[in-house]
C-alpha positions as CSV (number, residue, x, y, z in Angstrom):
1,X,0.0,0.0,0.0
2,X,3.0,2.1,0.8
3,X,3.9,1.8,-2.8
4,X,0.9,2.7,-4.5
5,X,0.3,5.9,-2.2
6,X,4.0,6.8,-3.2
7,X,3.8,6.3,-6.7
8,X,0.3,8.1,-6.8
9,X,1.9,11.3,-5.5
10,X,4.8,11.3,-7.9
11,X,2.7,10.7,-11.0
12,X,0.0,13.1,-10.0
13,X,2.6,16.0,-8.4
14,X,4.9,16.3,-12.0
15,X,1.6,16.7,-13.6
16,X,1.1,20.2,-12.0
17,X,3.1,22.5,-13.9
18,X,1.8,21.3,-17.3
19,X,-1.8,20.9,-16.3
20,X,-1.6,24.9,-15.2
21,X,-0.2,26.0,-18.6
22,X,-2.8,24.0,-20.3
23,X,-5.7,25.2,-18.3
24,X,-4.2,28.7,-18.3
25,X,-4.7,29.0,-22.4
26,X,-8.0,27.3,-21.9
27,X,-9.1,30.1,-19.3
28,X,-7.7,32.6,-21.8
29,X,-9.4,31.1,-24.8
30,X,-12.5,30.6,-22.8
31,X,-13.1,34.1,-21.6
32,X,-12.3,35.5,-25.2
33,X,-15.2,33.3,-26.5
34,X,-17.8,32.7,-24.1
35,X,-20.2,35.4,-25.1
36,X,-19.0,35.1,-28.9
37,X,-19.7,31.2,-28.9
38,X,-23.3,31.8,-27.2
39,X,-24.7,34.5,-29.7
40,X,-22.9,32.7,-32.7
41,X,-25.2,29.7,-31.4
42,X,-28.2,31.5,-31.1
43,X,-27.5,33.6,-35.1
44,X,-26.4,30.2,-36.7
45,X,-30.2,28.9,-37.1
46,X,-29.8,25.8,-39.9
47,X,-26.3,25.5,-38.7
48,X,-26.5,25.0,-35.4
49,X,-25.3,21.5,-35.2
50,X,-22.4,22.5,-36.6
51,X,-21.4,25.5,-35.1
52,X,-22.2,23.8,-31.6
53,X,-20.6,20.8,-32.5
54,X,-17.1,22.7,-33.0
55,X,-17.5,25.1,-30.4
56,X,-18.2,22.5,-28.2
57,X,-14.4,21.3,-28.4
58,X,-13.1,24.1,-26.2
59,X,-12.3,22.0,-23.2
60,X,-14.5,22.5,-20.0
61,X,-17.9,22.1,-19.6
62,X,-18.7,25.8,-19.4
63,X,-19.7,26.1,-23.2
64,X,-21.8,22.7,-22.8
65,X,-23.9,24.5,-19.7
66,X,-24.2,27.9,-21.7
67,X,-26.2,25.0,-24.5
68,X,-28.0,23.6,-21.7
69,X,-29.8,26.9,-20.6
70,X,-30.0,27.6,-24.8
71,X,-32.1,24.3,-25.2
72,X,-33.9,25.2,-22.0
73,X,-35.5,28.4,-23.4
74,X,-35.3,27.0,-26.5
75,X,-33.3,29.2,-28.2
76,X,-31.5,26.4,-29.6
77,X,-32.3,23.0,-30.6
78,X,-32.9,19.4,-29.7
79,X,-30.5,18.5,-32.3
80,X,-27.7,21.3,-31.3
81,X,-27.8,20.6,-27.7
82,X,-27.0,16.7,-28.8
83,X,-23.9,17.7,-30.8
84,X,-22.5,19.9,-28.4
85,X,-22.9,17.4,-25.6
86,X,-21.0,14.9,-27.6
87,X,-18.2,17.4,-29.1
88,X,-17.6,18.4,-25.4
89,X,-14.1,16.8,-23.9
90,X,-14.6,18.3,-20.6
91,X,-11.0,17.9,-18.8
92,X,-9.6,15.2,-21.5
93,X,-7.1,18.3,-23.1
94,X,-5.9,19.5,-20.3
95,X,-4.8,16.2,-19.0
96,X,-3.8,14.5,-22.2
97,X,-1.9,17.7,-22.7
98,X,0.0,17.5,-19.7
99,X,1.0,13.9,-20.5
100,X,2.4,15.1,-24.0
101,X,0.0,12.5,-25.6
102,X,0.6,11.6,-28.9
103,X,-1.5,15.4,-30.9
104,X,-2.5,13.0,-33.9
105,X,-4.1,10.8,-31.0
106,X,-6.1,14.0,-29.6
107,X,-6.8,15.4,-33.4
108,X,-8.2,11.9,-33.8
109,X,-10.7,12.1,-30.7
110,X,-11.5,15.3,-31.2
111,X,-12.4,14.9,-34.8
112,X,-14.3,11.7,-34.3
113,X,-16.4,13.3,-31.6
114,X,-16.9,16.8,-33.8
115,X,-17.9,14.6,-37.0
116,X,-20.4,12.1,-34.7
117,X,-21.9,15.5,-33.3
118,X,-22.6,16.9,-36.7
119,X,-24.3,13.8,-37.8
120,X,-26.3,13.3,-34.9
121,X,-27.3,16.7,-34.1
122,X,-28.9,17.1,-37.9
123,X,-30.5,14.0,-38.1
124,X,-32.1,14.5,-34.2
125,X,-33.0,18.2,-35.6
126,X,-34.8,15.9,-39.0
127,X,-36.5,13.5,-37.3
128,X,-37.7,15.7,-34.1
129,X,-38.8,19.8,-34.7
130,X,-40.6,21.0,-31.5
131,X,-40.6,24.3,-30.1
132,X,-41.6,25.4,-26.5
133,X,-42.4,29.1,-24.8
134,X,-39.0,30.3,-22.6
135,X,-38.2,29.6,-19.0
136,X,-35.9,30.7,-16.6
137,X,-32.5,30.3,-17.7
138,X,-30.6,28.4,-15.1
139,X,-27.1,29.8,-14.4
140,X,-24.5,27.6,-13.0
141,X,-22.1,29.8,-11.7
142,X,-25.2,31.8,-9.3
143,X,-27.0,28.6,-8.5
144,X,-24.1,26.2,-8.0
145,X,-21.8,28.7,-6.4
146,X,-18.7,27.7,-8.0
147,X,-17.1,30.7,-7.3
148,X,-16.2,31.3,-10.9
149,X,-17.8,34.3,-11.7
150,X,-16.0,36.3,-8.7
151,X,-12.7,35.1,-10.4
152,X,-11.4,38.1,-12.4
153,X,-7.3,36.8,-12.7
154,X,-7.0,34.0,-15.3
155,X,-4.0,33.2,-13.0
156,X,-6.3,32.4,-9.8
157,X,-9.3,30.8,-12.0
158,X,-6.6,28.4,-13.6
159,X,-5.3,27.7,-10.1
160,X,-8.2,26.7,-9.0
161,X,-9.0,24.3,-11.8
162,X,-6.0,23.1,-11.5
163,X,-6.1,22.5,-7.8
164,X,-9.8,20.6,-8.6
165,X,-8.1,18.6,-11.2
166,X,-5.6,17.5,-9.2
167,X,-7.9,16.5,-6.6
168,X,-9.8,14.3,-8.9
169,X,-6.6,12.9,-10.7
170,X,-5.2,11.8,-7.2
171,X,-8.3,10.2,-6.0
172,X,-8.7,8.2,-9.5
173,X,-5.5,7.1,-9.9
174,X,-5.2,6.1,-6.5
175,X,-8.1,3.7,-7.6
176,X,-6.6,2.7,-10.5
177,X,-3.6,1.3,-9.0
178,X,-5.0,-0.3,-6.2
179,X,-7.5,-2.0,-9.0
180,X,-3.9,-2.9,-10.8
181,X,-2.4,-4.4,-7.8
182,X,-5.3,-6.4,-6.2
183,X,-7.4,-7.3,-9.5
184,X,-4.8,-7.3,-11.9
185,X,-4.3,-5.5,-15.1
186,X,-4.3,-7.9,-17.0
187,X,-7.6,-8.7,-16.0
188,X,-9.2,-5.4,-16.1
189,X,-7.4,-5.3,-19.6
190,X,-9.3,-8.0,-20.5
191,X,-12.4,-6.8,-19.4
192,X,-12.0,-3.6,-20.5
193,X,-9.6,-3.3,-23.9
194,X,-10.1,-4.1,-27.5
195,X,-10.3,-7.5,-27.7
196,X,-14.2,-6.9,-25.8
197,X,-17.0,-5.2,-26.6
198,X,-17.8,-4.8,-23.0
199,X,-15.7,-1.5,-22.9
200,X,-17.9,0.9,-24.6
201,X,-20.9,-0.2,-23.0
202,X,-19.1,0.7,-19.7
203,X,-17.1,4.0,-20.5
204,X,-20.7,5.3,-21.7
205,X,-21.8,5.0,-18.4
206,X,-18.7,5.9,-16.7
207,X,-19.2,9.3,-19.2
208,X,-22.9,9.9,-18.3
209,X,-21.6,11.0,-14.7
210,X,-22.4,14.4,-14.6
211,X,-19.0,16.0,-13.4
212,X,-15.5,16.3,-14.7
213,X,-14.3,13.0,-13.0
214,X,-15.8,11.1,-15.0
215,X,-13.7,12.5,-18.3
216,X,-10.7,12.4,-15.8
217,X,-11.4,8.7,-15.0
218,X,-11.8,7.6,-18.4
219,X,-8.3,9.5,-19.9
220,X,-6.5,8.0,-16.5
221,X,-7.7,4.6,-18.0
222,X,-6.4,5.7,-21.6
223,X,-3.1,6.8,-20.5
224,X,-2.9,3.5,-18.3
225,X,-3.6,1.6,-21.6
226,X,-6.7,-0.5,-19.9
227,X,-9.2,0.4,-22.4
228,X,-9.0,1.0,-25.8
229,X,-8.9,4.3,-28.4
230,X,-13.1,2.7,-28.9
231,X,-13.7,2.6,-25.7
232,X,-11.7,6.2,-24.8
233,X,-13.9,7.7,-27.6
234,X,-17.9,6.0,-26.4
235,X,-17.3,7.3,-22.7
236,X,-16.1,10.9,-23.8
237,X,-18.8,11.1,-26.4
238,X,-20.9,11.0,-23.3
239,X,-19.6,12.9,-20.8
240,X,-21.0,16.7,-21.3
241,X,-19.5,17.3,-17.5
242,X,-22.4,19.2,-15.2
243,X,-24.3,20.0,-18.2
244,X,-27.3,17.4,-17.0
245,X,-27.3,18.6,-13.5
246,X,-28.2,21.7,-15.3
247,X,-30.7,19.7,-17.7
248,X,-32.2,17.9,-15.0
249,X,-32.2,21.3,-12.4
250,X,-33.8,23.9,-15.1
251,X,-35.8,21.6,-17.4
252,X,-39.5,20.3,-16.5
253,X,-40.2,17.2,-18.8
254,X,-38.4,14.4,-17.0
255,X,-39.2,12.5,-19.6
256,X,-37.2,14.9,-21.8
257,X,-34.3,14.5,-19.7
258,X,-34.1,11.2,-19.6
259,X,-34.6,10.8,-23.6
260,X,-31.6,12.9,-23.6
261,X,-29.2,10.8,-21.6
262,X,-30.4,7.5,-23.0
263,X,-29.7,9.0,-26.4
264,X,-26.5,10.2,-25.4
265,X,-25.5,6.5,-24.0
266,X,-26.8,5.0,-27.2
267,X,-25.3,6.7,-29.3
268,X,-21.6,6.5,-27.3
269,X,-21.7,2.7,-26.7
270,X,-22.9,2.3,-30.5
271,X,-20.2,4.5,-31.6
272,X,-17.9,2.3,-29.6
273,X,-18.9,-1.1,-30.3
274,X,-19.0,-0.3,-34.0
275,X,-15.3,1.2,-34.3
276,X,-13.9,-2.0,-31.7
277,X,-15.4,-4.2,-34.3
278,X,-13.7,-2.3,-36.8
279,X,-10.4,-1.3,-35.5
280,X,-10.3,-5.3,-34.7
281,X,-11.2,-6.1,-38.7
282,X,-8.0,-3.7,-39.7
283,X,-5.5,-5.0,-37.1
């Protein structure tokens, strides 16, 4: 146990310094677009899908909450709101960032899930076409309290996500190891990497957990190599962060909601199972 607490702290502390640069030009990025992304959403009428879909790939889950209270007054919709919770990586960047991943593995993810959110989001916007009276838009930073609204230095605000990420990157991996050294990885390997389908079907779930661990959890797994690039891909295509704390919070039609999150799983574990059988036909 001694070892595994040790070796946690070592491979979460040298993490620091390149998770605070990353989120820094995320902060930076994110602030310079926030308002632009939500009235470029709420001008892009036929386009929607695919204007949310890309903006959707600025890491965090702020732009994927900004949707939520969109869909919720139906400014925007069923359609968009689905692409932009797939396209959204939530803390995936940062941390793959930080580990100096591979950038044609984290063009490929990022494509996959901008392309997917495109697809989806038009043929949702086809097949469904409803339109309701406004509501209260629900905002996260005043009803959750996060604190990130009073945070006027990109310097503090990226400390603090930092600090969060940390927290969360700790905790998981601490799990993960302990998992390695009682269960075995090549068990969980087994159970979770290419050679089953049982992966995606998991990770979806795993992504449906509305908070950033959930992304965190699923790249920790990536960059432990226990599941697969299918498997990476179905639980991130999922995970929209707090977005459906918001859905469920500011929305009224349960009903709705839960469409929503079965679609989302559906169409991540699908995703998922389909490229694992692929990947598995090419190699």
């Amino acid at each position: 146990m001694k070892d595994i607490i040790i070796d946690t702290l070592l491979d979460t502390i040298k993490l620091v310094p390149f998770l605070f640069v990353a989120f820094l030009i995320i902060e930076y990025v994110e602030h310079k677009l926030s308002t632009k992304s939500e009235n470029i959403i709420k001008k892009s009428g036929k386009y929607s899908p695919l204007f949310g879909s890309l903006l959707g790939l600025i890491p965090q889950c702020g732009f994927s909450v900004i949707a939520t209270n969109l869909y919720i007054t139906r400014i925007v919709s069923l359609g968009t709101l689905i692409a932009i919770y797939l396209s959204t990586s939530d803390e995936m960047l940062p941390i793959m960032l930080s580990n100096r991943v591979d950038f044609k593995v984290i063009l490929a993810l990022l494509g996959c899930k901008f392309i997917i959110g495109v697809i989806c989001g038009y043929i949702i916007d086809f097949i469904f076409r409803k339109k309701r009276k406004e509501e209260k838009v629900y905002d996260i930073c005043q009803d959750e309290h996060c604190g990130c609204e009073e945070s006027d230095s990109l310097i503090k605000s990226s400390l603090i996500h930092t600090g969060k990420t940390i927290i969360y990157i700790l905790i998981i991996t601490f799990i993960i190891n302990i998992l390695f050294h009682y269960v075995g990885e090549q068990y969980l390997a087994k159970l979770l990497h290419k050679n089953s389908l049982i992966g995606p079907l998991i990770t979806s779930l795993i992504g449906l957990i509305p908070n950033c661990g959930s992304s965190i959890m699923i790249t920790e797994l990536y960059l432990s190599k226990t599941i697969s690039f299918a498997s990476t891909l179905a639980g991130l295509l999922t995970g929209s962060g707090i977005a459906l704390i918001v859905l469920f919070k500011g929305n009224k039609s349960l009903k709705e909601n839960i469409f929503i999150v079965v679609t989302l799983y559906l169409i991540g574990a699908l995703t998922g199972i389909i490229l694992e059988l692929f990947l598995n036909l090419l190699f």
